[in-house]
N, C-alpha and C positions, 0 to 999 in steps of 0.2 A: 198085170191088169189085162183087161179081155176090153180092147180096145174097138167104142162102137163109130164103124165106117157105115161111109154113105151105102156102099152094099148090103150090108145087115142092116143097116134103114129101111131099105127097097128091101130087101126081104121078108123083112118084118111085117111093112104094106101089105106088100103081094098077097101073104096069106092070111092075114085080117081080112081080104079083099077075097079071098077063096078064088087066086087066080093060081091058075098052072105056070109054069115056067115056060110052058111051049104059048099058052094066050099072053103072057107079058111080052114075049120075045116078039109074038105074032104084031100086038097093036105100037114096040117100038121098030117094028120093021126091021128086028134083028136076028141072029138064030140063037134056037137054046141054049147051047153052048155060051154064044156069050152074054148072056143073062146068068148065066151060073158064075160064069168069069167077075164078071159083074159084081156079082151078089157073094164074093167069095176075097173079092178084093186083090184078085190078080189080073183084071187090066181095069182102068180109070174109065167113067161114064164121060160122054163127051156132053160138051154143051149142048148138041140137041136132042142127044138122048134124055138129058136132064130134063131139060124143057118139057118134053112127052110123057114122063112121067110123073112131072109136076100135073100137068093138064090129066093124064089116067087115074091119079090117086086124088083129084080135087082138090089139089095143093098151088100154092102159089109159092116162088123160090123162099121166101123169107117163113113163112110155114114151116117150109120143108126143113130148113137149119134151126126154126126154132123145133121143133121134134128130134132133130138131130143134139141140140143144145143141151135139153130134158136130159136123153140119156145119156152125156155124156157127162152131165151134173152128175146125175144119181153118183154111177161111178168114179168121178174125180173128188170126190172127198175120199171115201179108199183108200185111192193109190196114194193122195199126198201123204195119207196118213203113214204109207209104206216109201214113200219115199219124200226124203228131205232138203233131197236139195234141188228141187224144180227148174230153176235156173240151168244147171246142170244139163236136167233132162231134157227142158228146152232147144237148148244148145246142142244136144244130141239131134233131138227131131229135126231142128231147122237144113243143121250140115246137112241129112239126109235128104232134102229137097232138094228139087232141079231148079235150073236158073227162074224159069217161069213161074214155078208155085211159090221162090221164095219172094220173087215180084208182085205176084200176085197178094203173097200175105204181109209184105212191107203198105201195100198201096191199104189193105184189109185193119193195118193197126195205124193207121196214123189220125185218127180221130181220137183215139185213147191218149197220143203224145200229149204230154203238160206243157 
């Protein structure tokens, strides 16, 4: 499955927005290089990079993850359909977390808890 990260979201923006990668880099006050990084999903947006680009693309954070959500719908009927035991693959994704993001999406699911 062709897995969509918050980089290929800001990507995706960016050029809806007919901006360059060198004017995205310019208005997050970062270099193009890492807007590519970025946007390639080989290093993590920081919170105030997030923030800046919510504010560039006229997005507010919860916006932003619902566009995020969309396509990750689209594509996750797909995969489950390709793969069956979710649970599993969960339990793959999570071990791969660092202590922080599994903190972060422990504090993220507990409104779901029954």
């Amino acid at each position: 499955m062709n897995q969509i990260t918050v980089g290929q979201l800001i990507r995706h923006l960016r050029t809806k927005k007919n901006l360059s990668m060198v004017e995205l880099a310019f208005q997050l006050e970062i270099s193009q290089p890492s807007v590519s990084r970025i946007e390639n999903g080989t290093i993590e947006i920081t919170l105030s990079q997030f923030e800046k680009v919510c504010c560039i693309f006229d997005l507010t954070p919860a916006q932003f993850f619902n566009l995020l959500n969309q396509q990750v719908d689209t594509q996750l009927d797909d995969y489950i359909g390709e793969k069956k035991d979710l649970t599993t693959e969960l339990h793959v994704l999570i071990d791969q977390l660092s202590s922080e993001q599994k903190k972060g999406l422990y504090v993220f699911l507990q409104p779901y808890k029954k």
